[in-house]
C-alpha positions as CSV (number, residue, x, y, z in Angstrom):
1,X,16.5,102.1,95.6
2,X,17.4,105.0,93.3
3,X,16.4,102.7,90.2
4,X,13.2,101.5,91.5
5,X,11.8,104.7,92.9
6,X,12.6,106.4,89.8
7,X,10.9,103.6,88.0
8,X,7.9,103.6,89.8
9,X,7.4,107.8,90.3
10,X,6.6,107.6,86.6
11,X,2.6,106.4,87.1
12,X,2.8,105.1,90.9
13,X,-0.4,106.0,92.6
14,X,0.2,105.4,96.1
15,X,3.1,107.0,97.8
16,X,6.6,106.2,97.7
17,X,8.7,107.0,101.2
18,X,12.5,107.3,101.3
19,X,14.2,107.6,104.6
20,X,14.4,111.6,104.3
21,X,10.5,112.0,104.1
22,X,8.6,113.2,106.9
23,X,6.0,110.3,107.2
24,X,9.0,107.3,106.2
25,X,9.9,106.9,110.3
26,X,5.8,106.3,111.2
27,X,5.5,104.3,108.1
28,X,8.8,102.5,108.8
29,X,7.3,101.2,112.4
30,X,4.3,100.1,111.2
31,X,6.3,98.5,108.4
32,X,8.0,96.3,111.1
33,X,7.5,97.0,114.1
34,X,8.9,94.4,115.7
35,X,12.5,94.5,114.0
36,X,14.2,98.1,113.9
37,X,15.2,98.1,109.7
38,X,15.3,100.7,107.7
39,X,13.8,99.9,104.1
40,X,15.6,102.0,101.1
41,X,11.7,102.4,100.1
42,X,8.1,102.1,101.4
43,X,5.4,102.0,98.6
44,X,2.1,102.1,100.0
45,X,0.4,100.8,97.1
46,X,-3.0,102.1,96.0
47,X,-4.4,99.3,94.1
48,X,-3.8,95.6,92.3
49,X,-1.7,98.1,89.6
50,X,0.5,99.6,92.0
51,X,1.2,96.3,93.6
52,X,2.7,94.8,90.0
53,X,4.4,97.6,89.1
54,X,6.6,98.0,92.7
55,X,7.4,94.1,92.4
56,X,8.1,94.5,88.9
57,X,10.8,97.7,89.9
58,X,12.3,95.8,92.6
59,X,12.8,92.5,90.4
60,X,14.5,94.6,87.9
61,X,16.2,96.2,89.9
62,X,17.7,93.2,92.0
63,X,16.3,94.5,95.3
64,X,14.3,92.9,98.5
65,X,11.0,93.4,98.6
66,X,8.2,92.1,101.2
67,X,4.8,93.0,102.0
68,X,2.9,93.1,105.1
69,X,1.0,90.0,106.6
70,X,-2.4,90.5,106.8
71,X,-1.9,91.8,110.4
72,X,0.3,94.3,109.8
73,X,-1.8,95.5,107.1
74,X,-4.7,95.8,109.2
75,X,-2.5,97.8,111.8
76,X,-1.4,100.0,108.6
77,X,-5.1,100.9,107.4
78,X,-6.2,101.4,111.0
79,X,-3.6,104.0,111.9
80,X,-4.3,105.8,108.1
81,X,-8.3,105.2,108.2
């Protein structure tokens, strides 16, 4: 996760969480709540921008990447709103 954060730091609007941030456990939960995993990375992308750039870090970088169903994102923007 080292490549792609270090990738994406560069021009990244949104905010990038790593498990030693602050906000990465409240952010991990509403990640997946359901399932206790602990992504290398959260990128809580900004805008349409954002979006390509984190799936084009984690392609290049060879790592797993998923994104919230419309649920969770609802969840997400509630509890940041």
């Amino acid at each position: 996760m080292k490549k792609v954060h270090a990738a994406l730091k560069r021009s990244f609007q949104g905010s990038l969480l790593r498990p030693d941030d602050a906000e990465y456990p409240e952010a991990r939960r509403i990640w997946n709540g359901l399932v206790a995993r602990k992504p290398g990375l959260i990128a809580r992308c900004k805008d349409s921008s954002d979006v390509q750039a984190a799936v084009r870090a984690a392609a290049q970088a060879g790592a797993c990447f998923r994104f919230p169903d419309k649920n969770e994102a609802a969840r997400a923007a509630d509890a940041y709103a």
